[in-house]
N, C-alpha and C positions, 0 to 999 in steps of 0.2 A: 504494500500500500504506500502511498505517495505521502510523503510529509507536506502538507498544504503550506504552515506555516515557512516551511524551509523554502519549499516555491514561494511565495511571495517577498522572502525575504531578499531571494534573490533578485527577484522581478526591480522592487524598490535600489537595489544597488545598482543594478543595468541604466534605469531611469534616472536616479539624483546622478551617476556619475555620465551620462547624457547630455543631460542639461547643464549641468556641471561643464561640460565641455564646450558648450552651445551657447555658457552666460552672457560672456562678451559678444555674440554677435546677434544674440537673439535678437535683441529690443527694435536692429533695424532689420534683419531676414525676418521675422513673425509678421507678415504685413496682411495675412489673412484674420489672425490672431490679434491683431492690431482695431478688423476692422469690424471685429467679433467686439472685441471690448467698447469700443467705441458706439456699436449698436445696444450692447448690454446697458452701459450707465443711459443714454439717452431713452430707454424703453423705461427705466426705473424712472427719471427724471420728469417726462408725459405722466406718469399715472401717480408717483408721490403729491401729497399736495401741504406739503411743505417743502419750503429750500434748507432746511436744516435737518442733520444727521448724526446722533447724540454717538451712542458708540456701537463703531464700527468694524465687524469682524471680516476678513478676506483672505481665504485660504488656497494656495496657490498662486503668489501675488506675481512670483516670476519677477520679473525689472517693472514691474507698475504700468504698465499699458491701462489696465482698469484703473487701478487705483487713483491715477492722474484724471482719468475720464471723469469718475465722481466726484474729484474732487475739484474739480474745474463745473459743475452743474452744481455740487451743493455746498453749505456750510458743514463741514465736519467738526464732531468735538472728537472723542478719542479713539483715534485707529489701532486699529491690533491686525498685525501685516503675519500670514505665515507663508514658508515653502517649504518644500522636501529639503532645497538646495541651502544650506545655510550661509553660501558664499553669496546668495539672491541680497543678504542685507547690504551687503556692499551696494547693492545697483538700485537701491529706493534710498540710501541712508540720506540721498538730499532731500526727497519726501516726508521721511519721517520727522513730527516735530517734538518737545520739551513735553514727557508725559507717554506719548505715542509707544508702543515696543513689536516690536521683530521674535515671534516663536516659529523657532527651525523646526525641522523634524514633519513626518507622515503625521496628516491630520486625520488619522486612525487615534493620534498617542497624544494631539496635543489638544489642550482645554483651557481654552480662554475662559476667563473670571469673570465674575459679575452678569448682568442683565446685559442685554444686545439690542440695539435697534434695527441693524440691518447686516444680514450674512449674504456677501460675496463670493463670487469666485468665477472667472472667464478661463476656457477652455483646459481645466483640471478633471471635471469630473468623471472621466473616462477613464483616469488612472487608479480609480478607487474602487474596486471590488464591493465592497460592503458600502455604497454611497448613501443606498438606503437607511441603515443602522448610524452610519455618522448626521446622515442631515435629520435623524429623530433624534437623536442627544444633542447637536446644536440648536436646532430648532425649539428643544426644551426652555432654553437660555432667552429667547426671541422676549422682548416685551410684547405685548396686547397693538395689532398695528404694526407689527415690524416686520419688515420687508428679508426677503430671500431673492438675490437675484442670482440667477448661474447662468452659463453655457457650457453644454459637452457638446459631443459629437453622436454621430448618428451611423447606424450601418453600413453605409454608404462611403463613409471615410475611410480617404485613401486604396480605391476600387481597385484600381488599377496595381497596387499593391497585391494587394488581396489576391485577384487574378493571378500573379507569378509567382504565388506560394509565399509569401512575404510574412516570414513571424513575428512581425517589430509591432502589431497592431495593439491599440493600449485594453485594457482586459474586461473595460465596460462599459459601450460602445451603445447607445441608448437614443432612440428614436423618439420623437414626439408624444408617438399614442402610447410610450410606456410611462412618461412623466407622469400623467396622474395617479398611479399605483406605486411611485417611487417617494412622492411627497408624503410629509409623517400626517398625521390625524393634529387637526386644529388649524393647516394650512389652504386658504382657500388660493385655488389657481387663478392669476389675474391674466395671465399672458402667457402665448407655449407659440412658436413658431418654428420651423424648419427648412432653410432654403442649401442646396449646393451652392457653393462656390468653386470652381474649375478655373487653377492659372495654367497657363502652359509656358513652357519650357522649351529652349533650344533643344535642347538633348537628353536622354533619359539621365546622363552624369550631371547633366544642372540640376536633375530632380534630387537625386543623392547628395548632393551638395546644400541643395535648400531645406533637407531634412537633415542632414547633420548640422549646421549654422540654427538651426532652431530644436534641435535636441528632440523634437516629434517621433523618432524611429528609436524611442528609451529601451524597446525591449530585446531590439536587434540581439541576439547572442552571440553572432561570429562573423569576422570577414569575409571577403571572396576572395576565391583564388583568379588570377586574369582571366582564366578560360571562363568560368565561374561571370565576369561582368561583364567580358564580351557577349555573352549570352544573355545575359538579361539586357541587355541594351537591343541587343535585335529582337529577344522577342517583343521589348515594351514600345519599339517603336514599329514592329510588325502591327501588336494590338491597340495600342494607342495613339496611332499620328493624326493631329490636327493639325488645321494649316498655321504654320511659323514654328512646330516641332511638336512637340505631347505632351499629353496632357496629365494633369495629377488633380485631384478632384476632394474638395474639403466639403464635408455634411455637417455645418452645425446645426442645432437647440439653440432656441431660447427659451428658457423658462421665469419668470415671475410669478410668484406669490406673496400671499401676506397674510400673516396671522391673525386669525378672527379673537 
């Protein structure tokens, strides 16, 4: 029998050390994930109906693409920023202000204090197994009124992966029509939306390139040998050529709710 915890332990090391690799250039290769976050706070922003946001939890913060986005829309009082990656506080520390704090670590392990007004998080939730079981223990935390904004990704991410046997895919991969069975009890659903985003790519190696600069392919386990990516280049552009090269294909969620 499989030690499950032992697989995810590994799963987690693949990923932090990933993105871990990916820190420095994420902020400007994430431009899909950029434009994820960018739609996340303004979706929250329409439907809040106040501009002020007492304390604020965001797990997954990565270099602050969200974080920035809300925080440019609302008045915040106290941010509580986490990631896997702990080297991530380095790439907010100009964000964070007097009071504010940085909890590292898998937010399976980590427990922000006190009462919450709003829990965050743009394209993390995919990486969380048990997401269900964590957004009912944070969600527990939520005041009366307080907001849950996320984004994961949906089936459909990275297809074209998928197709060439591809094991790097993140391990909870969650469509639209599963969100409301995934939300805890007392949350009601304000907002759920699901579109493709599809960029293309010179060459299936720019594709490679754009997932390792954004650390997205965390669960890859091994290199290829040349024969190994010659082959996948012909097939991916066998099966994937649009015009100006090929394509790679991003599915997010959106979800909004808000505690009754």
């Amino acid at each position: 029998m499989r030690d499950l915890t032992q697989d995810r332990g590994a799963d987690l090391s693949r990923v932090r050390q990933s993105f871990r690799r990916g820190a420095q250039s994420y902020h400007d290769g994430a431009v899909v994930q950029t434009r994820i976050a960018t739609a996340l706070a303004d979706l929250l922003a329409a439907n809040a109906d106040q501009p002020h946001l007492g304390r604020v939890f965001e797990f997954g913060c990565g270099t602050g693409h969200l974080t920035q986005a809300v925080g440019a829309r609302f008045e915040l009082g106290t941010l509580i920023l986490n990631d896997l990656v702990p080297e991530m506080q380095a790439q907010v520390q100009g964000i964070l202000r007097p009071g504010d704090q940085f909890l590292p670590g898998p937010i399976e392990e980590v427990h922000p204090e006190g009462s919450l007004d709003a829990i965050l998080s743009a394209s993390t939730v995919q990486w969380v197994p048990e997401i269900a079981f964590v957004l009912e223990r944070l969600c527990a935390q939520l005041a009366a009124g307080g907001w849950l904004a996320l984004s994961g990704f949906g089936r459909a991410q990275f297809l074209e992966l998928e197709a060439l046997g591809s094991n790097a895919a993140a391990p909870a991969y969650a469509d639209a029509a599963d969100w409301p069975n995934l939300l805890p009890h007392g949350m009601e659903l304000v907002h759920l939306h699901q579109e493709r985003i599809v960029l293309t790519f010179e060459t299936p190696r720019d594709v490679l390139r754009h997932l390792r600069a954004t650390g997205v392919n965390g669960r890859a386990e091994r290199g290829w040998t040349r024969a190994q990516l010659r082959q996948f280049e012909a097939e991916y552009t066998g099966r994937f050529a649009v015009p100006g090269g090929v394509s790679l294909t991003y599915d997010p969620v959106w979800v909004l709710a808000r505690k009754r």
